[in-house]
C-alpha positions, 0 to 999 in steps of 0.5 A, spaced: 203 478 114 202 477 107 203 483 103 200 483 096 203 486 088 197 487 085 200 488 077 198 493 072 192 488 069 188 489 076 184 495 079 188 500 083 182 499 088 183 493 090 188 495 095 182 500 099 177 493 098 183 489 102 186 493 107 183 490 113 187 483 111 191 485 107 194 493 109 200 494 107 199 491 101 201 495 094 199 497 086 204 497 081 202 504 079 203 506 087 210 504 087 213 507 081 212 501 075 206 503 072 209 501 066 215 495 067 215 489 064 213 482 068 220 481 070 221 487 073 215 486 077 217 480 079 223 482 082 221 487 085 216 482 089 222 477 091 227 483 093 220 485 098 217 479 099 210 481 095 205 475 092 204 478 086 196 478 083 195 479 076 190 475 070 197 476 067 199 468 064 207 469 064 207 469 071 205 463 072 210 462 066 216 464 070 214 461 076 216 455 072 222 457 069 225 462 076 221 458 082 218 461 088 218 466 091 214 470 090 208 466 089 203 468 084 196 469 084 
């Protein structure tokens, strides 16, 4: 199962939206990092295998510079 991180630049709803496909996916605001920066996000989703959404540039950036996981949408 794909679970996805939705980051801080994304709407909470989005987890609603996609439960169906996606049901136990997540919001940075919903797991207690309503505020934290990009690497925390990041590793977050590699310690619980998320695949990070986000509108965010600089994940992509680390994605360069860390690998994968997570993957980054």
């Amino acid at each position: 199962m794909k679970l996805l991180l939705f980051d801080q630049n994304l709407s909470p709803r989005l987890i609603n939206l996609l439960a169906e496909i996606y049901p136990a996916s997540a919001h940075v605001d919903g797991i207690g990092l309503p505020t934290a920066r990009d690497r925390e996000v990041w590793d977050y989703a590699r310690q619980h295998n998320y695949i990070v959404v986000t509108k965010n540039v600089d994940f992509s950036e680390l994605s360069l510079l860390l690998g994968f996981p997570p993957k980054v949408i």
